[in-house]
Biopython code that builds the backbone (N, CA, C, O; Angstrom):
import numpy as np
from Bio.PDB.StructureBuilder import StructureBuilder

atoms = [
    (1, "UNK", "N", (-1.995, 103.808, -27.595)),
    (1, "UNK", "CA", (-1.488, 103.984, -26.247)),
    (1, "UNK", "C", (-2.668, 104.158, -25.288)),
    (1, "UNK", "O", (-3.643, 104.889, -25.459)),
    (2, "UNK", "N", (-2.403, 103.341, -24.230)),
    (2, "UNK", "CA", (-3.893, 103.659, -22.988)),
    (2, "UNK", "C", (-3.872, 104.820, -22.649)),
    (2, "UNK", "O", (-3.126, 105.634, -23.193)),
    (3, "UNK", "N", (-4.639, 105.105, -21.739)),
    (3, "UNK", "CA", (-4.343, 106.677, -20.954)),
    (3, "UNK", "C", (-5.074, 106.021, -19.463)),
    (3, "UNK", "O", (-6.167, 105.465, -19.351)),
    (4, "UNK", "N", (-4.145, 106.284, -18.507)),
    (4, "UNK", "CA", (-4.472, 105.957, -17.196)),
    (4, "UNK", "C", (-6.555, 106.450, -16.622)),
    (4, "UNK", "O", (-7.374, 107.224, -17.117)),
    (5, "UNK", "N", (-6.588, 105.847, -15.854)),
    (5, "UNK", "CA", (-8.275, 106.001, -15.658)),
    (5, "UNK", "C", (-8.151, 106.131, -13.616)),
    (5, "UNK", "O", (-7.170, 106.192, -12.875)),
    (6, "UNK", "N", (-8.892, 106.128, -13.476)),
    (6, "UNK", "CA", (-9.181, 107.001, -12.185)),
    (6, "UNK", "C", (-10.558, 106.603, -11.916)),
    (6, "UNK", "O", (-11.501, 106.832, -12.675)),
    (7, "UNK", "N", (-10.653, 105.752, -10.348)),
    (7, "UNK", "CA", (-12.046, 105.414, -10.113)),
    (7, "UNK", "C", (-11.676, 105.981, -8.730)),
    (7, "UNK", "O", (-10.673, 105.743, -8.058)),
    (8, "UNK", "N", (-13.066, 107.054, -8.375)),
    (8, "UNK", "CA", (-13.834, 108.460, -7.812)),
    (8, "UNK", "C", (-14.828, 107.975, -6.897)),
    (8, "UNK", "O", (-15.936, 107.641, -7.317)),
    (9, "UNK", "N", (-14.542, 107.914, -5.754)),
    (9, "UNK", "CA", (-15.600, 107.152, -4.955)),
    (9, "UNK", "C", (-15.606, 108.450, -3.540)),
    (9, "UNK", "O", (-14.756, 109.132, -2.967)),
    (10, "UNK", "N", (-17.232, 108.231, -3.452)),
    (10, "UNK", "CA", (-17.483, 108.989, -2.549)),
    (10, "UNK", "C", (-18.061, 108.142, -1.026)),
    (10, "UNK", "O", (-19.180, 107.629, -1.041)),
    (11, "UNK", "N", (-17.370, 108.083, -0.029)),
    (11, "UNK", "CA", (-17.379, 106.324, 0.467)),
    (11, "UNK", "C", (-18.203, 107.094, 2.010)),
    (11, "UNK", "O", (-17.697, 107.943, 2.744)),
    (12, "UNK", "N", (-19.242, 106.612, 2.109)),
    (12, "UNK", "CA", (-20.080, 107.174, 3.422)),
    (12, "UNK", "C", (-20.300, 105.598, 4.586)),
    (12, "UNK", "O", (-20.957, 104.636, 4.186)),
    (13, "UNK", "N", (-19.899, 105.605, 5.430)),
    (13, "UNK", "CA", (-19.756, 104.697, 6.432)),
    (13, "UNK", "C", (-20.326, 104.262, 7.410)),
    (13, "UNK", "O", (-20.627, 105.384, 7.818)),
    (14, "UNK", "N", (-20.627, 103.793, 7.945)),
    (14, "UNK", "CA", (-21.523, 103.700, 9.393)),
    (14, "UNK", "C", (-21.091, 102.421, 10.285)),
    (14, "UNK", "O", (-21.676, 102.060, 11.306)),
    (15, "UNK", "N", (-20.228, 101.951, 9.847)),
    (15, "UNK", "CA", (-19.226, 100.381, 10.939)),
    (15, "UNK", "C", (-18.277, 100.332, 10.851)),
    (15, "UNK", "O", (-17.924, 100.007, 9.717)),
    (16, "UNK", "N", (-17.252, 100.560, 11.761)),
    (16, "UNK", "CA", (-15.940, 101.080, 11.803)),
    (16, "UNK", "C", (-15.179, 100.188, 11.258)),
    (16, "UNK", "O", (-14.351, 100.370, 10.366)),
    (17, "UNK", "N", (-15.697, 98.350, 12.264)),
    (17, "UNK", "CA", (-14.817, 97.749, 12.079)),
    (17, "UNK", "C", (-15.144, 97.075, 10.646)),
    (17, "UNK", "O", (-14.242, 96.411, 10.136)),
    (18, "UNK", "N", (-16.180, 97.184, 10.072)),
    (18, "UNK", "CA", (-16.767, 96.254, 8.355)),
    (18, "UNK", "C", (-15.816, 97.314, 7.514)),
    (18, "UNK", "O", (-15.134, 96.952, 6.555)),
    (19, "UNK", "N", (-15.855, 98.479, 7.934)),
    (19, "UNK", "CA", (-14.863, 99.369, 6.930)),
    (19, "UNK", "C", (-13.383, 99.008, 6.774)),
    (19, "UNK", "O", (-12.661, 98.945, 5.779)),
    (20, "UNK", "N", (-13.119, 98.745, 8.348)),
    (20, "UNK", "CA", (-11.252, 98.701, 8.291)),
    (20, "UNK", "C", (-11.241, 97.389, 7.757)),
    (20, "UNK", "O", (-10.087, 97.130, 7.416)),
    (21, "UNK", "N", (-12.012, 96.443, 7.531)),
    (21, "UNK", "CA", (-11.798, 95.136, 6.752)),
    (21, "UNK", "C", (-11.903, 95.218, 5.642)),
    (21, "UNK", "O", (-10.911, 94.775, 5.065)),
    (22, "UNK", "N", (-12.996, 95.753, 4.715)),
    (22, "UNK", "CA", (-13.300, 96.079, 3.761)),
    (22, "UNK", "C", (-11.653, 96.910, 3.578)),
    (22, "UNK", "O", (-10.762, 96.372, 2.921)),
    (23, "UNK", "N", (-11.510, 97.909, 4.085)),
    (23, "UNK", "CA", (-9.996, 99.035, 3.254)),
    (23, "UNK", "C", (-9.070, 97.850, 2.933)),
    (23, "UNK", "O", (-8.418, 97.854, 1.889)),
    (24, "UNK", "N", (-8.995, 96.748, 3.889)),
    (24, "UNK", "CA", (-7.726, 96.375, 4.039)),
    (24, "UNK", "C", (-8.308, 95.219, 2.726)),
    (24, "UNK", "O", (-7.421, 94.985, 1.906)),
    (25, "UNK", "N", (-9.258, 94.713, 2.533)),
    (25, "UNK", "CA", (-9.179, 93.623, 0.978)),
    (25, "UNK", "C", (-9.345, 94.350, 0.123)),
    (25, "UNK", "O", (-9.046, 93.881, -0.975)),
    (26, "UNK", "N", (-9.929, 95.949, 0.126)),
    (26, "UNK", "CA", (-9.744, 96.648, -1.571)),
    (26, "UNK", "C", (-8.207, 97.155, -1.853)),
    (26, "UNK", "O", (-7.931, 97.512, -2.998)),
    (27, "UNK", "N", (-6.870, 97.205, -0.487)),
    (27, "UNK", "CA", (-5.894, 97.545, -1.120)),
    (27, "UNK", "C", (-5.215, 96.408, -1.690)),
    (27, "UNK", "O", (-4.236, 96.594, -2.413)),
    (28, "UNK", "N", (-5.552, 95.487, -1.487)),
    (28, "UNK", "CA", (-4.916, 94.004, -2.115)),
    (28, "UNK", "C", (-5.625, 93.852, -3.322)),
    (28, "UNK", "O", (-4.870, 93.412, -4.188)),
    (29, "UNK", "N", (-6.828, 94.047, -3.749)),
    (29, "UNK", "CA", (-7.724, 93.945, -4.636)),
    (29, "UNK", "C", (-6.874, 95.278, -5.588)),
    (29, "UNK", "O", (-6.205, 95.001, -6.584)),
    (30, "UNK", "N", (-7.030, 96.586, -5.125)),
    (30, "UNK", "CA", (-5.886, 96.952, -5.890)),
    (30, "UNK", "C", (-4.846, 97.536, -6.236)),
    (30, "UNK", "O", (-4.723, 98.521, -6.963)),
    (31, "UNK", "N", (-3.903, 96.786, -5.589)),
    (31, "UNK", "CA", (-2.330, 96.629, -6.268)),
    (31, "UNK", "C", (-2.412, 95.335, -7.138)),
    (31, "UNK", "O", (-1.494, 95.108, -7.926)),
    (32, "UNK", "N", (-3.652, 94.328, -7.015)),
    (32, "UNK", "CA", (-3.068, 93.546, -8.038)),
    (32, "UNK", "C", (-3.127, 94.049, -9.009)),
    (32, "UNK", "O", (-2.257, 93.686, -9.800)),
    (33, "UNK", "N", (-4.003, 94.996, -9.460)),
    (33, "UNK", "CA", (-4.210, 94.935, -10.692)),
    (33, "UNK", "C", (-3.991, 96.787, -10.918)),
    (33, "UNK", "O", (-4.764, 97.633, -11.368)),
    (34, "UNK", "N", (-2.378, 96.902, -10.299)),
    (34, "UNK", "CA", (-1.647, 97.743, -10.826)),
    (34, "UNK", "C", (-2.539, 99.485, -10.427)),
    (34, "UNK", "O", (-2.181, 100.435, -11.124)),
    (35, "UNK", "N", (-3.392, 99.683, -9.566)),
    (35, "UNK", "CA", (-3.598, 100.390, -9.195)),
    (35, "UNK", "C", (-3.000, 101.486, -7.668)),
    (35, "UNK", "O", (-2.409, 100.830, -6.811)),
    (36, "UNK", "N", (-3.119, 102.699, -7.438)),
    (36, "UNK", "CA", (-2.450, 103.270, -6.032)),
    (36, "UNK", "C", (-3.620, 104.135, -5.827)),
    (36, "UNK", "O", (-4.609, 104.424, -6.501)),
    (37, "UNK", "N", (-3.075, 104.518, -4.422)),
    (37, "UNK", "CA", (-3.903, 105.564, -3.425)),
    (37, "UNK", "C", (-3.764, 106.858, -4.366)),
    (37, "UNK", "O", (-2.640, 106.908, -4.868)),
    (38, "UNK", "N", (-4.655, 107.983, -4.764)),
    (38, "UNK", "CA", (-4.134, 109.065, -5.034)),
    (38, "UNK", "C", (-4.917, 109.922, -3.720)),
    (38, "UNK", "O", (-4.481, 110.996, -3.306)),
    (39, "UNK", "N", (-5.492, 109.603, -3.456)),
    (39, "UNK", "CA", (-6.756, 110.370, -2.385)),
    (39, "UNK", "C", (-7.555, 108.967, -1.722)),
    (39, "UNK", "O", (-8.203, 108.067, -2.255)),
    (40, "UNK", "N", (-7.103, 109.307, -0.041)),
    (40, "UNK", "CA", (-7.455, 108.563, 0.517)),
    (40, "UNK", "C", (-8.635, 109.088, 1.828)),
    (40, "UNK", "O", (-8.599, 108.534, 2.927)),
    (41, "UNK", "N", (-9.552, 110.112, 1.546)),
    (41, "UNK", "CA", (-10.342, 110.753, 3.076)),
    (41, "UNK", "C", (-9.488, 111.826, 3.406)),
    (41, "UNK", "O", (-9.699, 112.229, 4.549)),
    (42, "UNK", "N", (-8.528, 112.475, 2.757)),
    (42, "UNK", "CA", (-7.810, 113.906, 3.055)),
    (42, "UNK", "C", (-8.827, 115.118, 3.222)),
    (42, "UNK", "O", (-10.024, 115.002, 2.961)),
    (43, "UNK", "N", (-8.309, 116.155, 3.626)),
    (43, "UNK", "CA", (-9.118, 117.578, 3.908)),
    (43, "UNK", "C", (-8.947, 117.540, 2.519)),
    (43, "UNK", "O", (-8.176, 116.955, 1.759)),
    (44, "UNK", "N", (-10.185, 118.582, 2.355)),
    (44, "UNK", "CA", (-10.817, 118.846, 0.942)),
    (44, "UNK", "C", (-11.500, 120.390, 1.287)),
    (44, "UNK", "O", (-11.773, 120.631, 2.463)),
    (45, "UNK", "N", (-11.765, 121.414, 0.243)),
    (45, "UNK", "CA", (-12.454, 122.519, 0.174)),
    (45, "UNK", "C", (-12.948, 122.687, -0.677)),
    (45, "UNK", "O", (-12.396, 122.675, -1.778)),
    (46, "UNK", "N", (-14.642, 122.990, -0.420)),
    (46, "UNK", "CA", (-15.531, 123.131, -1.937)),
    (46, "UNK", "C", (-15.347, 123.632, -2.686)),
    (46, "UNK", "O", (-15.983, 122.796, -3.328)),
    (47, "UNK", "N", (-14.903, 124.635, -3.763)),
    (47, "UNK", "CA", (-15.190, 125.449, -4.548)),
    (47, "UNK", "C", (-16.397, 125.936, -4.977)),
    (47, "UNK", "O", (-16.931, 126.845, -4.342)),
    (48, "UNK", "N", (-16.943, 125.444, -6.018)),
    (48, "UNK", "CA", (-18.163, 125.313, -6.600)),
    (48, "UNK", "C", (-19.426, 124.529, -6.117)),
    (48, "UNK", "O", (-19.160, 123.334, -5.992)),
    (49, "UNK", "N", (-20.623, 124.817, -5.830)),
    (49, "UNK", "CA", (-21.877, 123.519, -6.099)),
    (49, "UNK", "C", (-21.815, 123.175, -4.723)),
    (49, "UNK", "O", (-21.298, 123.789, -3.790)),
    (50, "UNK", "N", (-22.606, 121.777, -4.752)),
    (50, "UNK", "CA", (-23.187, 121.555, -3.420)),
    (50, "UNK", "C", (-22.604, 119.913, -2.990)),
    (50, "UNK", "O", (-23.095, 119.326, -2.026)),
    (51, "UNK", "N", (-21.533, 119.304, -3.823)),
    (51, "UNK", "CA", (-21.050, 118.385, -3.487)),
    (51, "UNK", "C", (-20.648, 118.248, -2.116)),
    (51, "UNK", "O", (-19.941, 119.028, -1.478)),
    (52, "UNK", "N", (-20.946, 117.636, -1.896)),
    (52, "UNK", "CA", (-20.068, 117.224, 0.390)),
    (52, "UNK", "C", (-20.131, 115.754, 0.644)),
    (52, "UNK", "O", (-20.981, 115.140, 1.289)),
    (53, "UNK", "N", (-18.884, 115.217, -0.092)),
    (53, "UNK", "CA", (-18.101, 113.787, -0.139)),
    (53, "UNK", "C", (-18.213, 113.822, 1.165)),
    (53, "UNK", "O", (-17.928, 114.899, 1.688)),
    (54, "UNK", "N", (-18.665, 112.646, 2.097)),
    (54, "UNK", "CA", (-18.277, 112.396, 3.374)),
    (54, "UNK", "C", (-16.389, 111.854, 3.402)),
    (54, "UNK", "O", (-15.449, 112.264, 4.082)),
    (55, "UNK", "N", (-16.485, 110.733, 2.277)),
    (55, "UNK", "CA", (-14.613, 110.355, 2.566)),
    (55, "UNK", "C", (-14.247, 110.036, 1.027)),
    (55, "UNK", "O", (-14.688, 108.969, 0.598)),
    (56, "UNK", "N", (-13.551, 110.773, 0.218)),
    (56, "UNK", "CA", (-13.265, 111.247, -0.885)),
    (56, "UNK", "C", (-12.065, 110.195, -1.053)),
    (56, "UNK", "O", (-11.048, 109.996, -0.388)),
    (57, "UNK", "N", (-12.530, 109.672, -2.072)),
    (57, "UNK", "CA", (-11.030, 107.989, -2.657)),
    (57, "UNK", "C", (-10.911, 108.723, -3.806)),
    (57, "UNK", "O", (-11.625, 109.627, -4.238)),
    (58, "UNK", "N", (-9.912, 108.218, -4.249)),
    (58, "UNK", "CA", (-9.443, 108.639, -5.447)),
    (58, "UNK", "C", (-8.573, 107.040, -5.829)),
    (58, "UNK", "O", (-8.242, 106.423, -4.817)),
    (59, "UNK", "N", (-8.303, 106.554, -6.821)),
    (59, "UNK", "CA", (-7.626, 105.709, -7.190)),
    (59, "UNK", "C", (-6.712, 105.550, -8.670)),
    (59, "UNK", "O", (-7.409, 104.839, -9.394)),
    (60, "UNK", "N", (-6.153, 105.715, -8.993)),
    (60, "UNK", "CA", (-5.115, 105.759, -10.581)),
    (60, "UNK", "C", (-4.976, 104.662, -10.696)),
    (60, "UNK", "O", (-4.352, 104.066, -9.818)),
    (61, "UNK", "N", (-5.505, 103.940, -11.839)),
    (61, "UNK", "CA", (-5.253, 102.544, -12.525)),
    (61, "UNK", "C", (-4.544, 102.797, -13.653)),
    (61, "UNK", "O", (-4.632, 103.967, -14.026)),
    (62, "UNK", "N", (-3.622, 101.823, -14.564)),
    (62, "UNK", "CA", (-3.136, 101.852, -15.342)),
    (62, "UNK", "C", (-3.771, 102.507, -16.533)),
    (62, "UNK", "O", (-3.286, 103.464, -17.136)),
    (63, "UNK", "N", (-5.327, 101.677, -16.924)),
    (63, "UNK", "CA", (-6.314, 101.535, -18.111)),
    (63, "UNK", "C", (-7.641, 101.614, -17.414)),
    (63, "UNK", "O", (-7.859, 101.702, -16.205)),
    (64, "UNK", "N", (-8.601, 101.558, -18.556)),
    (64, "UNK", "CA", (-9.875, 101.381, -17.874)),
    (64, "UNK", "C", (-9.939, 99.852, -17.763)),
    (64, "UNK", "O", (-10.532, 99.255, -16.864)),
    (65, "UNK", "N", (-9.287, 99.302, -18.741)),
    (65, "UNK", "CA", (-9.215, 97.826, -18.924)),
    (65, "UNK", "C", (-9.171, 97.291, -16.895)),
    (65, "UNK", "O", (-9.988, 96.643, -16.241)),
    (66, "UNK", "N", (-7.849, 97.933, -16.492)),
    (66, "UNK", "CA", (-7.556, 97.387, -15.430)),
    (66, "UNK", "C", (-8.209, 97.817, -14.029)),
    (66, "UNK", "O", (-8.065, 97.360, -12.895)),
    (67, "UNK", "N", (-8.921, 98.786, -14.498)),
    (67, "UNK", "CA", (-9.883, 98.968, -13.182)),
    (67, "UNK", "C", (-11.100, 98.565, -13.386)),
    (67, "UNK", "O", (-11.838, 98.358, -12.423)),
    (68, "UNK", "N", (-11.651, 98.326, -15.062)),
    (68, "UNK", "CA", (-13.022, 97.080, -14.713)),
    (68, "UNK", "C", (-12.270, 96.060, -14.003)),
    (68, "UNK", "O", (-12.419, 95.860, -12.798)),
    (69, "UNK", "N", (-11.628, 95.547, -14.587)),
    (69, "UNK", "CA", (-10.842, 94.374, -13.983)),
    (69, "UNK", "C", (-10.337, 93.906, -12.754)),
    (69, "UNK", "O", (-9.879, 92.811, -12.429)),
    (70, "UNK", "N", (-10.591, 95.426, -11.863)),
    (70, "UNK", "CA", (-9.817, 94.843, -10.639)),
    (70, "UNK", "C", (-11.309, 95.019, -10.179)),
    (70, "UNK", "O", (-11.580, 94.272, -9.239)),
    (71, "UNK", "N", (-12.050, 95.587, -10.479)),
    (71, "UNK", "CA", (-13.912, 96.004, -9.909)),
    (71, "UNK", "C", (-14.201, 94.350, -10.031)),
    (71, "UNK", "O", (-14.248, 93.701, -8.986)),
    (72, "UNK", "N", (-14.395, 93.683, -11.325)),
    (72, "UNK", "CA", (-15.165, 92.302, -11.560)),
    (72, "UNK", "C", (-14.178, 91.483, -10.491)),
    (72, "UNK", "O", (-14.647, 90.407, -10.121)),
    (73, "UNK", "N", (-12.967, 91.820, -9.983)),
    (73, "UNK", "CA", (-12.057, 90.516, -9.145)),
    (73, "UNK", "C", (-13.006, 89.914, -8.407)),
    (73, "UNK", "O", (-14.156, 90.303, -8.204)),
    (74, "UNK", "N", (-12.192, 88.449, -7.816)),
    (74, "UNK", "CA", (-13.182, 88.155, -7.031)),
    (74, "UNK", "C", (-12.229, 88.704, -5.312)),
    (74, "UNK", "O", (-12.678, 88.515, -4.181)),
    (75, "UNK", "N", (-11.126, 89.256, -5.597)),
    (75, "UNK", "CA", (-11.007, 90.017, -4.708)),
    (75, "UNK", "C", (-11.599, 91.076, -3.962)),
    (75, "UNK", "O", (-11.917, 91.179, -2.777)),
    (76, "UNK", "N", (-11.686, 92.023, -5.184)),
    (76, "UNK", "CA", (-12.701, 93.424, -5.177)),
    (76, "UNK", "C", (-14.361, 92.925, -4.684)),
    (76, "UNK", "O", (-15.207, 93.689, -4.220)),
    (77, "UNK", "N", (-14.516, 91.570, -4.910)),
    (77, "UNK", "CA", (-15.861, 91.390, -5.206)),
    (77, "UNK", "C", (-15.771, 91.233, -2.922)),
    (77, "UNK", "O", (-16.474, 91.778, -2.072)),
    (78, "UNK", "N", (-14.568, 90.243, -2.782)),
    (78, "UNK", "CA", (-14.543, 89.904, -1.098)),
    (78, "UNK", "C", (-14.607, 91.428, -0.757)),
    (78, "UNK", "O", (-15.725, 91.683, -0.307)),
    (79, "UNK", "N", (-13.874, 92.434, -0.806)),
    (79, "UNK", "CA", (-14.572, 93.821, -0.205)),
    (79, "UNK", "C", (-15.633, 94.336, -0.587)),
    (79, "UNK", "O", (-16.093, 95.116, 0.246)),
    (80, "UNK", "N", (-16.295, 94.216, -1.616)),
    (80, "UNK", "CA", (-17.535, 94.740, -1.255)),
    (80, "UNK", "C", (-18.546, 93.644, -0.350)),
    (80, "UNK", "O", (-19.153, 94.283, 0.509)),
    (81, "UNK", "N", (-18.775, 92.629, -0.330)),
    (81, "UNK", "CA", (-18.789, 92.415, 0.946)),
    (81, "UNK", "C", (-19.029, 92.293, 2.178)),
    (81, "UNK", "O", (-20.020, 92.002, 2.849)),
    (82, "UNK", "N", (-17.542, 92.667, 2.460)),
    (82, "UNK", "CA", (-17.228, 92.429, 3.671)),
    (82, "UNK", "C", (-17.996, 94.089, 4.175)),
    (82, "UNK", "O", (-18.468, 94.450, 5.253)),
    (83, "UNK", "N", (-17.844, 94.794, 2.867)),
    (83, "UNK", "CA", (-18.812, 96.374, 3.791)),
    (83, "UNK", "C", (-20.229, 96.293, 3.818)),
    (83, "UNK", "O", (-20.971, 97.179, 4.243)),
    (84, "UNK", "N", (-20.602, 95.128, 3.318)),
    (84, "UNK", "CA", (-22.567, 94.852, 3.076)),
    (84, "UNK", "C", (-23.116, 95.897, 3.967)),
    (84, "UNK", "O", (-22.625, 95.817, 5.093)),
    (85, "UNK", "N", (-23.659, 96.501, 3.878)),
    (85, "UNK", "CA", (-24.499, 96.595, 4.759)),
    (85, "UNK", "C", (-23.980, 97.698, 6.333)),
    (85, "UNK", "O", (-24.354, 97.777, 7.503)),
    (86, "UNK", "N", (-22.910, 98.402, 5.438)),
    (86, "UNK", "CA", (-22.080, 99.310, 6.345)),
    (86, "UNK", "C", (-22.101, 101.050, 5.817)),
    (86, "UNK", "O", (-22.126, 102.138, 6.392)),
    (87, "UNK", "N", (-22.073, 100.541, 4.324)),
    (87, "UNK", "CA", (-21.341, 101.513, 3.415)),
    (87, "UNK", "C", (-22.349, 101.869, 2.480)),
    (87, "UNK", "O", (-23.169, 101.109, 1.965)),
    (88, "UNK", "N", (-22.203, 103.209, 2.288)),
    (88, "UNK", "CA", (-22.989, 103.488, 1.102)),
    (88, "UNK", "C", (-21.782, 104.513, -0.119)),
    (88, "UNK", "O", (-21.135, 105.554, -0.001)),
    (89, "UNK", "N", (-22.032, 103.310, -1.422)),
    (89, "UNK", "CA", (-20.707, 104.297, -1.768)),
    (89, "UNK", "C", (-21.188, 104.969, -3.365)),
    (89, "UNK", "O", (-22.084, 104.407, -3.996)),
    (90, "UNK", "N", (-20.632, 105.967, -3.808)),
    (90, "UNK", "CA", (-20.941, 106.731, -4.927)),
    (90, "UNK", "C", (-19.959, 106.289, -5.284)),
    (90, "UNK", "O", (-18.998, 106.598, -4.579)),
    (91, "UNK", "N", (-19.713, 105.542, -6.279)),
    (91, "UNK", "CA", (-18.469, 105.584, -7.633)),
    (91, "UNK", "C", (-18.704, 105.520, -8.923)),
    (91, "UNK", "O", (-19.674, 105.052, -9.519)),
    (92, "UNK", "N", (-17.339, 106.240, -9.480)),
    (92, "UNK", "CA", (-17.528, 106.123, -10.825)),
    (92, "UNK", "C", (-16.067, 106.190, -11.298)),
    (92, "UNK", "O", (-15.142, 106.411, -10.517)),
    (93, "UNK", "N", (-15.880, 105.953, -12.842)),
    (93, "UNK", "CA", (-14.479, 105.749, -13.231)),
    (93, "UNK", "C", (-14.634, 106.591, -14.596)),
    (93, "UNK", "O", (-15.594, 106.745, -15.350)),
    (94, "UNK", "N", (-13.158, 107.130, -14.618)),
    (94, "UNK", "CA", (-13.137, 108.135, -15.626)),
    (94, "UNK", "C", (-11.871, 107.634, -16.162)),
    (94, "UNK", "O", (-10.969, 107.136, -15.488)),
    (95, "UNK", "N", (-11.877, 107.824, -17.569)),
    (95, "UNK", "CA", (-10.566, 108.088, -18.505)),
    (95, "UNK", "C", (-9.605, 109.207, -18.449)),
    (95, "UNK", "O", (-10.036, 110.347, -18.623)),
    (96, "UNK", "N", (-8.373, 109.012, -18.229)),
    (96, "UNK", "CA", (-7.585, 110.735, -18.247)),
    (96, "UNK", "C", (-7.507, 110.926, -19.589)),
    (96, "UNK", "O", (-7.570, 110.126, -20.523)),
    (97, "UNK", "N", (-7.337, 112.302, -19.542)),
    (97, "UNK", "CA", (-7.406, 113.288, -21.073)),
    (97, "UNK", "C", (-6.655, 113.024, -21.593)),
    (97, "UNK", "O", (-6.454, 113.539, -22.693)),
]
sb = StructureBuilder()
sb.init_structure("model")
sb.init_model(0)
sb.init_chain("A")
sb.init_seg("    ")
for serial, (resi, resn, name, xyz) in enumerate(atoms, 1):
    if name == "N":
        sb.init_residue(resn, " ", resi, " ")
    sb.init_atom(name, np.array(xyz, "f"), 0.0, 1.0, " ", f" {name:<3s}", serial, name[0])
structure = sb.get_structure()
């Protein structure tokens, strides 16, 4: 049985409009491939450490299978992109427990 996976992006910006293009081809990029919003830039409070996400994504994919998969698209591939040179982003993808 898979266990759903979760790609963690810490998304820092600097062009309003390369971003709102970019959001709008990574949500097509992924629902194809069976992914949703879990955290989209919501208020957040530190707890611990010295982390300070400028805009905190969160994403739930089915598998890890399907979030390499929607990363290699050549969808996923048109948003990154379209943010060239806008965006500086921290991600990473995790397996759930």
């Amino acid at each position: 049985m898979s266990k759903p996976a979760y790609l963690v992006v810490d998304a820092k910006g600097s062009d309003p409009q390369k971003m709102a293009e970019y959001r709008r081809l990574a949500q097509i990029a992924v629902e194809k491939f069976g992914g949703s919003y879990l955290v989209r830039g919501g208020a957040y409070e530190v707890l611990e450490g010295s982390w300070r996400p400028e805009r905190l994504v969160v994403v739930s994919f089915p598998d890890m299978a399907a979030a390499g998969a929607f990363y290699d698209s050549p969808e996923y591939i048109a948003a990154r992109e379209a943010r060239a040179g806008a965006s500086d982003f921290d991600m990473l993808l995790v397996e759930a427990y």
